[in-house]
VEXMARSE-696424 format. One record per residue (C-alpha): residue number from 1; residue in one letter; x, y, z. Coordinates in nm, 2 decimals, padded with zeros to 4 digits. Last residue first. Example, Ala and Ser with C-alpha at 12.3 -4.5 7.8 and 13.67 -1.06 7.14 Angstrom:
<recs>
    n  res    east   north      up
    2    s   01.37  -00.11   00.71
    1    a   01.23  -00.45   00.78
</recs>
This chain:
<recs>
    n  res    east   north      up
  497    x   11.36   12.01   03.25
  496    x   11.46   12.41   03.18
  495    x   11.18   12.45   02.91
  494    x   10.89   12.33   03.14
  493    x   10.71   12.66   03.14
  492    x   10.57   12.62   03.47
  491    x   10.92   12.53   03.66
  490    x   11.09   12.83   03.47
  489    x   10.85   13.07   03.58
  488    x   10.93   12.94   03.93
  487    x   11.29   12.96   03.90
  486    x   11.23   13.33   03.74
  485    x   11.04   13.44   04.08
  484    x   11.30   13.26   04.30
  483    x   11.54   13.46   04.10
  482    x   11.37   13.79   04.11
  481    x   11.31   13.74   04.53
  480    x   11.68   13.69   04.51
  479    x   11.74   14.05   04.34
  478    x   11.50   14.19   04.56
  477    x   11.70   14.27   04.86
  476    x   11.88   14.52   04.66
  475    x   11.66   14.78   04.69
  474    x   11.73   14.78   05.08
  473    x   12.09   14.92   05.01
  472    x   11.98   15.17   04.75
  471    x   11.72   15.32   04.97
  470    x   11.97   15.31   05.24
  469    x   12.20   15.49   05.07
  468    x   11.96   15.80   05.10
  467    x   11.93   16.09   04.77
  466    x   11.71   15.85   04.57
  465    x   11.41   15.84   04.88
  464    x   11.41   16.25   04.71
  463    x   11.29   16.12   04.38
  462    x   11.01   15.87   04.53
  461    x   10.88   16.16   04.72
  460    x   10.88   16.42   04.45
  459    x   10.66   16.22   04.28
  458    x   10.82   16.08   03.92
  457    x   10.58   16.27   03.63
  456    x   10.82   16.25   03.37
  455    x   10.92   16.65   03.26
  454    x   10.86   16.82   03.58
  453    x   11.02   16.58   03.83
  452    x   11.23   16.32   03.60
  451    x   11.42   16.57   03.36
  450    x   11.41   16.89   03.61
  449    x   11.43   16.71   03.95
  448    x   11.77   16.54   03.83
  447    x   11.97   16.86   03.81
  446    x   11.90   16.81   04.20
  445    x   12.17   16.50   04.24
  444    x   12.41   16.70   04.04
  443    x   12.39   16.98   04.33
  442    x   12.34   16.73   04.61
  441    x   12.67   16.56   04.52
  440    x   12.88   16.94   04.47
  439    x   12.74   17.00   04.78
  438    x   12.87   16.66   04.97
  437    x   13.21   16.70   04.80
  436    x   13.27   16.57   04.48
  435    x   13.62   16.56   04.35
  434    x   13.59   16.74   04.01
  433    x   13.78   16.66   03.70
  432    x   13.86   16.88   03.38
  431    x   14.20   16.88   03.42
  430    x   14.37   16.58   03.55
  429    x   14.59   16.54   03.30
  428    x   14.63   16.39   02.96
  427    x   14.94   16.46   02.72
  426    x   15.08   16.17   02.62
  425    x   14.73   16.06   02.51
  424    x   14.56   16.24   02.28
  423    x   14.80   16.51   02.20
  422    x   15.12   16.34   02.18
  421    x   14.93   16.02   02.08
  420    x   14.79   16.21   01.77
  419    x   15.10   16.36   01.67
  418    x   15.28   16.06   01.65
  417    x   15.00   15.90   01.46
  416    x   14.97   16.19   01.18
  415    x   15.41   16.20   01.15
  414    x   15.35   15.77   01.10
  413    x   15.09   15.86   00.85
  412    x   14.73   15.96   00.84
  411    x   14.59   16.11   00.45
  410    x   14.66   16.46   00.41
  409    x   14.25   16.51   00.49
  408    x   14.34   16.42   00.88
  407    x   14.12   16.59   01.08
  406    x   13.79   16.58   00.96
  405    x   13.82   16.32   00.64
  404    x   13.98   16.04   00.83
  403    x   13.73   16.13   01.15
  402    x   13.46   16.05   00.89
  401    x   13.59   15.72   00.80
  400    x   13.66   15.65   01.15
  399    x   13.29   15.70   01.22
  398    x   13.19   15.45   00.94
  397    x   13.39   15.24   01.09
  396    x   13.25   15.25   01.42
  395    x   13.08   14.96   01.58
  394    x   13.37   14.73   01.47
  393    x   13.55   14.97   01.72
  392    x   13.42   14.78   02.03
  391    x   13.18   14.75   02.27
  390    x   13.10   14.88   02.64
  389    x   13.49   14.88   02.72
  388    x   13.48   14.85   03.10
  387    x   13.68   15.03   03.35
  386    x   13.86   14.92   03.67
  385    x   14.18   15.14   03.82
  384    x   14.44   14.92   04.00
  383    x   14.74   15.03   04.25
  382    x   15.05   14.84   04.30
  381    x   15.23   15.03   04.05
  380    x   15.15   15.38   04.17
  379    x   14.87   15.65   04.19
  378    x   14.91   15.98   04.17
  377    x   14.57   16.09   04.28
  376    x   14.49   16.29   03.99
  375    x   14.72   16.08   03.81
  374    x   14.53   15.79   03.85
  373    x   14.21   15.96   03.78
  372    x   14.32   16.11   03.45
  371    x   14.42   15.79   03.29
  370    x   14.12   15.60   03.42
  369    x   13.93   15.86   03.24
  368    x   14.11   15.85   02.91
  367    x   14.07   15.51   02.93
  366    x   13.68   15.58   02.99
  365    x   13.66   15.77   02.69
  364    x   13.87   15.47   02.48
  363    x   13.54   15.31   02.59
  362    x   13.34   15.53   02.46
  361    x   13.41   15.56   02.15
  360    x   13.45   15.20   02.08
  359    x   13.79   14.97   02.20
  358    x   13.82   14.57   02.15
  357    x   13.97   14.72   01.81
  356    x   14.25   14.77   02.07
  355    x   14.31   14.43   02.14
  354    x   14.59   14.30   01.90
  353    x   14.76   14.61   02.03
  352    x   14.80   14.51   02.35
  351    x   14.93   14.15   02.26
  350    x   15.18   14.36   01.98
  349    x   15.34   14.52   02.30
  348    x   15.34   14.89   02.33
  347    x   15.69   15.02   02.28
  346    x   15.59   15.35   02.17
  345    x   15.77   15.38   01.83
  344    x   15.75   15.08   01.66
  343    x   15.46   14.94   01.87
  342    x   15.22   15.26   01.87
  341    x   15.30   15.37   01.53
  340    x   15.23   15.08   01.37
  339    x   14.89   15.05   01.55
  338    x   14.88   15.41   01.39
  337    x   14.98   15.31   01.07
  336    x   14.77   15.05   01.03
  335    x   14.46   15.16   01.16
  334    x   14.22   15.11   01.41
  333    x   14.41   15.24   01.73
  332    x   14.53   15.56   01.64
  331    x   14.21   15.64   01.46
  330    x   13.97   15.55   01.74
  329    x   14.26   15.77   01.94
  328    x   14.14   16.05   01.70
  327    x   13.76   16.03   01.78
  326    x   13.81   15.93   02.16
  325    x   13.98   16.26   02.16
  324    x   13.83   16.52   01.99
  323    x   13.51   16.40   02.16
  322    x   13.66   16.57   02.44
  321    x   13.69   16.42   02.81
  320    x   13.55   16.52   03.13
  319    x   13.55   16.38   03.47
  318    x   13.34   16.35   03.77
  317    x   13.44   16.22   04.14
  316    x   13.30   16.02   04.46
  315    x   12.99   15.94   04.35
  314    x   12.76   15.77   04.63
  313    x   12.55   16.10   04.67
  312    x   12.45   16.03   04.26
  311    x   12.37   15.71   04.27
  310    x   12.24   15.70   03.94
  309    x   11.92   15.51   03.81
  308    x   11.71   15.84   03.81
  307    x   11.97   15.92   03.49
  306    x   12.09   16.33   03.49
  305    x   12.03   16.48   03.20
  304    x   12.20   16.64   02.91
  303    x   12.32   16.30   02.86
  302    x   12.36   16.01   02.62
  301    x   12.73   15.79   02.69
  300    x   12.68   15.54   02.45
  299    x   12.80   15.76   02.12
  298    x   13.12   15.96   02.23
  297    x   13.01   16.22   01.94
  296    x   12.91   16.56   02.14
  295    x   12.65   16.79   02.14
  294    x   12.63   17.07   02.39
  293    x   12.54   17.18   02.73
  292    x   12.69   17.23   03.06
  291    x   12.55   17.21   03.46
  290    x   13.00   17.21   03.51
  289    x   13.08   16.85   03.55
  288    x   12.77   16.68   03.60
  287    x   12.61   16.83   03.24
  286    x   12.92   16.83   03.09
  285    x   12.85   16.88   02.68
  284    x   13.16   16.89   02.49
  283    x   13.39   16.79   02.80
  282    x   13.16   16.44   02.74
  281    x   13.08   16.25   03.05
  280    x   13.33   16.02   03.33
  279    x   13.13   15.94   03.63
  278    x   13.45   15.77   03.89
  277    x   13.34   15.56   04.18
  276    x   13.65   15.53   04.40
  275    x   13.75   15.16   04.50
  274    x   13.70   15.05   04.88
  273    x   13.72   14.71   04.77
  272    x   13.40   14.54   04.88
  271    x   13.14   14.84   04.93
  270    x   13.31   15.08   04.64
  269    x   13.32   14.75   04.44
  268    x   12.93   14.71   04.44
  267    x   12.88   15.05   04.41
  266    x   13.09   15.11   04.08
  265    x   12.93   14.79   03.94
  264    x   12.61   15.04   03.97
  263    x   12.77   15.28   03.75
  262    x   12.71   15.01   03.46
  261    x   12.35   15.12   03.46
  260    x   12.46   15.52   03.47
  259    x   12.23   15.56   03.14
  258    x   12.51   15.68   03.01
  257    x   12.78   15.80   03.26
  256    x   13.10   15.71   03.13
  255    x   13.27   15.46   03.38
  254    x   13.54   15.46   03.61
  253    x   13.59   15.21   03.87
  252    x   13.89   15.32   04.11
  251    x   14.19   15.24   04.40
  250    x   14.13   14.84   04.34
  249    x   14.47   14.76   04.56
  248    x   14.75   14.53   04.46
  247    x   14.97   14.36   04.71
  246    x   15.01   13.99   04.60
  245    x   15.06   14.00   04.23
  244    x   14.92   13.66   04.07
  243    x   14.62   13.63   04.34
  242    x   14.59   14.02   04.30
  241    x   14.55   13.97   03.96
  240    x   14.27   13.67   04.00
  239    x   14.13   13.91   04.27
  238    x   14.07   14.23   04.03
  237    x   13.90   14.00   03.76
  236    x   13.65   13.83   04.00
  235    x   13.57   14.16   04.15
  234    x   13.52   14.31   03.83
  233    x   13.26   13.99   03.76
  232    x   13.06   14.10   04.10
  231    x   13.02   14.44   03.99
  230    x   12.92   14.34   03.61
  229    x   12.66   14.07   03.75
  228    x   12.51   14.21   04.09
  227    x   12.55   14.62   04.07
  226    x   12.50   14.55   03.71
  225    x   12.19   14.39   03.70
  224    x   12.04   14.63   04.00
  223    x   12.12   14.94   03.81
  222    x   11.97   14.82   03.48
  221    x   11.68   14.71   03.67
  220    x   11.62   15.01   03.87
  219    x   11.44   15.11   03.54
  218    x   11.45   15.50   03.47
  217    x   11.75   15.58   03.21
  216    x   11.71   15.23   03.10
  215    x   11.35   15.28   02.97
  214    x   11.18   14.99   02.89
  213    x   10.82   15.13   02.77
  212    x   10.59   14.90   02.71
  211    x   10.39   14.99   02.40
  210    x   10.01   14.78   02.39
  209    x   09.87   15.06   02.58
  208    x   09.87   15.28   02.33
  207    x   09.94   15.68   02.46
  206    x   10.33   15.53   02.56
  205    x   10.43   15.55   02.16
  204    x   10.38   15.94   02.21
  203    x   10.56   15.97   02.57
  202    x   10.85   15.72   02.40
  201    x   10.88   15.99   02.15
  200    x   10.92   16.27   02.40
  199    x   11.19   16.06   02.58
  198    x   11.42   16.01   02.28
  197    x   11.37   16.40   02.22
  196    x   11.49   16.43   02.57
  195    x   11.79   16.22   02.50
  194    x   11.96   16.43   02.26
  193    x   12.34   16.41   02.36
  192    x   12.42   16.12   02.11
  191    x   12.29   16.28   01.81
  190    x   12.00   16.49   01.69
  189    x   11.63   16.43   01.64
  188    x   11.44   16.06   01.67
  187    x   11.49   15.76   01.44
  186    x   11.26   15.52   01.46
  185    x   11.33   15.17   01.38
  184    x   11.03   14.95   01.41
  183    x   10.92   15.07   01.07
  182    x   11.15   14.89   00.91
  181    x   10.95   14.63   01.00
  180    x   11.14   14.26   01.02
  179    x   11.45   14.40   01.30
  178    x   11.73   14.21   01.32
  177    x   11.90   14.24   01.00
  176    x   11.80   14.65   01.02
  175    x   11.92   14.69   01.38
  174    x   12.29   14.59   01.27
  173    x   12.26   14.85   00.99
  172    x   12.09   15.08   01.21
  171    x   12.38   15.05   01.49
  170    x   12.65   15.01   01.18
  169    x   12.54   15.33   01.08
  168    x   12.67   15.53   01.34
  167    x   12.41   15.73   01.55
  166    x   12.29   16.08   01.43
  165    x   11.94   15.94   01.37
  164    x   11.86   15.97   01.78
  163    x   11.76   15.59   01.90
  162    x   11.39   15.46   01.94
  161    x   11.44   15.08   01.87
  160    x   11.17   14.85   01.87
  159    x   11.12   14.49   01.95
  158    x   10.80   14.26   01.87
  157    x   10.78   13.95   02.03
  156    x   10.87   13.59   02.00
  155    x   11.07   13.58   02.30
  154    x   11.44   13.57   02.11
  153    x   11.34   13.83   01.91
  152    x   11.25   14.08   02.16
  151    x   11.58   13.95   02.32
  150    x   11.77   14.11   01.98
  149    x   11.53   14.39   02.05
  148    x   11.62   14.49   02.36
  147    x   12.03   14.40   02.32
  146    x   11.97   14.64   02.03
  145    x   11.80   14.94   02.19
  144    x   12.07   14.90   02.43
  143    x   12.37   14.93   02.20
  142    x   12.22   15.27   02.04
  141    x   12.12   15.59   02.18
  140    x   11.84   15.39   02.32
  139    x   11.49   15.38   02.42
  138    x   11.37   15.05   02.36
  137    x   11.00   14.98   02.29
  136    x   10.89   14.64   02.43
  135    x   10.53   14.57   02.16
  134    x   10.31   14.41   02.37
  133    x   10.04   14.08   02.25
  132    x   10.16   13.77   02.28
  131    x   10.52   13.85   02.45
  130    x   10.31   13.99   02.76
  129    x   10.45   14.21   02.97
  128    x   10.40   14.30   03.32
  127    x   10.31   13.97   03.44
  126    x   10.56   13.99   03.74
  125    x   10.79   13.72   03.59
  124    x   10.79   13.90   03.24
  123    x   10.86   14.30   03.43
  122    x   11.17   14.11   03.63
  121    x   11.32   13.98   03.28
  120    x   11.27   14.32   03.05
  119    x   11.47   14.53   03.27
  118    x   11.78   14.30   03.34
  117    x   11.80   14.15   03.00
  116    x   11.80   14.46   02.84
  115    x   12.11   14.61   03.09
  114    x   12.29   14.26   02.96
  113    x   12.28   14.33   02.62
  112    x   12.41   14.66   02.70
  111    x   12.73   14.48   02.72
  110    x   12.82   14.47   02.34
  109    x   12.88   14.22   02.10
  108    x   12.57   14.26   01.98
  107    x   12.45   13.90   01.97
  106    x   12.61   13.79   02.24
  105    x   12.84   13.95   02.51
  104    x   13.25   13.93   02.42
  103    x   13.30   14.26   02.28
  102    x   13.26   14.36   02.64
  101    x   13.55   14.34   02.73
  100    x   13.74   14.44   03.09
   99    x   13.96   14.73   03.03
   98    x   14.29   14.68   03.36
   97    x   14.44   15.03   03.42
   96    x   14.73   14.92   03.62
   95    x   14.89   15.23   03.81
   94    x   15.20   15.36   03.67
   93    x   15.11   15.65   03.42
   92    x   15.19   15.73   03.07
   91    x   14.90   15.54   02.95
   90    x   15.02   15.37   02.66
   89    x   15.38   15.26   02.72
   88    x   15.25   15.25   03.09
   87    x   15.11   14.92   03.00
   86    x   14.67   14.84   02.93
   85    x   14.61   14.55   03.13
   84    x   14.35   14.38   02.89
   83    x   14.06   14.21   02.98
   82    x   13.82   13.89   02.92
   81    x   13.68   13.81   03.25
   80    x   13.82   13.61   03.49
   79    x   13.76   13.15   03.43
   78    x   13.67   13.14   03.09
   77    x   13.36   12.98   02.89
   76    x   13.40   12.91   02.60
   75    x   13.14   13.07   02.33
   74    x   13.22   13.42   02.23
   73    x   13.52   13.30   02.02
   72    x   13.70   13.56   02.28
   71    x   13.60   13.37   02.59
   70    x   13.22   13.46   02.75
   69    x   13.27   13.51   03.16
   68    x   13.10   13.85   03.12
   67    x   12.72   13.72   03.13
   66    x   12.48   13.73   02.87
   65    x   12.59   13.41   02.72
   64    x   12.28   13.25   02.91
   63    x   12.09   13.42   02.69
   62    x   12.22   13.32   02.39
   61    x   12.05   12.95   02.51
   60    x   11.71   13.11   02.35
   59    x   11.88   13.17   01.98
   58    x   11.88   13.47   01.82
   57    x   12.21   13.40   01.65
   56    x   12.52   13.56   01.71
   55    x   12.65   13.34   01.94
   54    x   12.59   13.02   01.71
   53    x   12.48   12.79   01.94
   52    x   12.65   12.42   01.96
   51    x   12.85   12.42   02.25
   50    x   12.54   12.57   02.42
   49    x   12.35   12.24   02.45
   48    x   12.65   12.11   02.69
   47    x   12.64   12.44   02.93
   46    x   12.22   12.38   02.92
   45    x   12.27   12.02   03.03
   44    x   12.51   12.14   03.29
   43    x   12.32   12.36   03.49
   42    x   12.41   12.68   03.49
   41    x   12.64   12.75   03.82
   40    x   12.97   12.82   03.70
   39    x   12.81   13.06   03.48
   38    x   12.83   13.27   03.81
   37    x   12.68   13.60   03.80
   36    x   12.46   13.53   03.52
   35    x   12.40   13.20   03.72
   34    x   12.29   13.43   04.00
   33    x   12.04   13.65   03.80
   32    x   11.84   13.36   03.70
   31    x   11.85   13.26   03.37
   30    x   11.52   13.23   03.15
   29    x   11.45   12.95   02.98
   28    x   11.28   12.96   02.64
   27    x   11.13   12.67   02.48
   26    x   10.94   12.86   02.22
   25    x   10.61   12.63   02.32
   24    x   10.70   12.71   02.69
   23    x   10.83   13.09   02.63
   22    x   10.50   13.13   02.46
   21    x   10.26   12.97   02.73
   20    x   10.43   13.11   03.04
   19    x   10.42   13.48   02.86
   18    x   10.04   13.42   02.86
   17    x   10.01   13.29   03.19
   16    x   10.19   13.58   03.35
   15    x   09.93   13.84   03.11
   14    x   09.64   13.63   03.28
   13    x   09.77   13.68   03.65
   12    x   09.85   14.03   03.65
   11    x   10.06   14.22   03.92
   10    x   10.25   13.87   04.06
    9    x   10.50   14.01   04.33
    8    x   10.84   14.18   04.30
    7    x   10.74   14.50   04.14
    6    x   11.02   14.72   04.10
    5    x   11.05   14.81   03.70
    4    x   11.04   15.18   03.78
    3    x   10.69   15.21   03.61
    2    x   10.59   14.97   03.87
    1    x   10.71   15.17   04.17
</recs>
């Protein structure tokens, strides 16, 4: 399981020693996966030396920032997560659908940050990688490939981003200040939807053995990170509005599929809440929904595969939305007329709107999700519906500027706005959504075989132990072997004394 980024024991001595010699003369400590979970719980001297980190610099302390407790300067520290309670004047429907933000992570302003941290950690206490001498390559369609290499960075090392050459431009203009060789940006075929050519070029950069790999389609670590962190920081959120509002129930998580990393928070509150795990993917290219094809424009949410990562048999239902749609309400939101529109109009308070640029593609897809599970199962007042926003619509502008020319070439007024909620948003249902029964489960599940079966090399065993709960139960058990690992690291390093 070493590939899969499982290892919980020492695999090479000398590579170990290596990365305890850089990260001691770099004085880098690494958090443990419980003070992620609660900052609460990093140690005070490092809380104190923090105050005075820039959060967009690659700074060691930036990674304990990678966490969803960061306050909207990006470096106080707050009680719940940042959020925002999006009001039936938006959604049209009843049921709290509460956006938690993760414009508030470090560096990237984005919460794949946090799925880079979790793969690249476990494989430097193991001695799988050595900052002295590997090269981490991070497949990507984008946010992860820069949390990678903005960590690569931190540790010394060299970070590269494999990501399709469709993406916006403010993902390669953000991975150009990062990144020192240009050629460490390589830009594979397509857009958003073309993973397998991101895969075909890892296989090439795999042949020298100085590449590792950190592939967050594959590596349980993504899963595991935010099963732990981003589950247990939804559950902070949901009780401090239940403490406020006595009676409210988590009904769902939704989340757009991706590399199905932040679908793990969806198992962590299906186990304490009972909440519904809800896959959301492109209506332009459905691969869960209806074994489809296509390309599509929600960029984070790559597909045309199924992830090893996902817990498939532990999905309760899959939903579609149209690029059409995030690419239009990006509009709405992001410009003056359509923010304009919304409060004049609408009725949405001005707090709201002041956090809509909080939205990217594909977090306004997820909205769009929430919105369509809580009236599939007509949900009321008292009832919650969990997403995240994976960044916001900073990462977009050059996006927006091409939706302008698309679909509104008359320029976008108040007429432009109206028409654009009426059809974007006042007029969601719950078409397009599946609830999964155990067939529909094992019929996603097997799309799998093809991507990770005949195209990676995973046995057939260790992609069948996938289809149990209790593989993913007794998985988690390592998470506090990790920390006593990265406890001990941090003891031989002697950055944390």
């Amino acid at each position: 399981m070493r590939r899969l980024g499982l290892e919980r024991e020492l695999v090479d001595r000398d590579v170990y020693g290596r990365a305890v010699g850089r990260f001691r003369d770099a004085g880098i400590v690494l958090p443990t996966f419980a003070e992620l979970t609660d900052p609460s719980r990093i140690s005070p001297r490092i809380r104190e030396a923090l105050r005075g980190v820039d959060p967009d610099a690659p700074h060691p302390l930036n990674l304990f920032r990678v966490h969803w407790f960061n306050g909207a300067n990006r470096t106080d520290r707050v009680a719940s997560p940042e959020h925002v309670v999006l009001p039936k004047a938006l959604t049209g429907v009843d049921a709290r659908i509460v956006v938690a933000l993760g414009d508030r992570f470090p560096m990237i302003r984005a919460h794949k940050v946090l799925a880079a941290y979790g793969c690249i950690a476990p494989r430097i206490i193991t001695g799988q990688f050595d900052p002295t001498a590997h090269r981490a390559v991070w497949p990507s369609t984008g946010n992860y490939a820069r949390g990678g290499v903005a960590i690569s960075r931190i540790m010394g090392c060299r970070g590269i981003a494999v990501l399709p050459q469709g993406m916006s431009r403010e993902r390669f203009a953000w991975l150009e200040r990062w990144i020192a060789d240009p050629a460490d940006i390589i830009r594979t075929p397509g857009t958003e939807s073309n993973v397998k050519e991101i895969y075909d070029k890892c296989a090439e950069l795999e042949r020298d053995p100085t590449n590792i790999i950190f592939n967050q389609f594959c590596e349980f670590g993504n899963h595991l990170v935010h099963y732990l962190v981003t589950g247990k920081a939804l559950g902070n959120l949901f009780e401090s509005l239940a403490a406020s509002e006595p009676g409210l129930r988590m009904r769902a998580f939704v989340s757009a599929s991706g590399s199905a990393g932040t679908l793990g928070a969806g198992d962590y509150l299906k186990e304490q809440y009972g909440a519904k795990i809800v896959a959301m993917e492109a209506l332009e290219c459905p691969t869960m929904l209806y074994n489809g094809f296509g390309e599509h424009n929600i960029q984070g949410i790559g597909d045309k595969h199924i992830p090893l990562i996902h817990n498939v048999t532990n999905t309760d239902v899959v939903a579609a939305v149209s690029d059409q749609s995030t690419d239009r309400l990006d509009v709405l939101f992001n410009t003056p007329a359509g923010r304009e529109y919304l409060v004049s109009r609408q009725g949405v308070p001005p707090a709201v709107i002041e956090l809509l640029p909080a939205l990217g593609l594909s977090s306004i897809c997820n909205v769009l999700g929430a919105i369509k599970t809580a009236k599939h199962f007509g949900m009321g007042p008292t009832d919650v519906v969990i997403t995240v926003a994976t960044d916001g619509a900073a990462m977009y502008a050059t996006e927006r500027e091409k939706s302008l020319k698309k679909f509104y070439p008359g320029g976008f007024d108040a007429v432009a706005a109206g028409a654009t909620f009426a059809g974007h948003l006042g007029s969601v249902t719950n078409d397009h959504l599946l609830d999964l029964t155990r067939v529909d489960r094992d019929r996603v599940f097997n799309l799998g075989y093809f991507t990770w079966v005949e195209q990676q090399g995973i046995s057939i065993e260790e992609f069948e132990a996938r289809r149990d709960q209790r593989f993913w139960q007794e998985m988690r058990s390592i998470i506090p072997a990790w920390d006593q690992m990265i406890e001990e690291f941090n003891g031989r390093t002697g950055a944390a004394a």
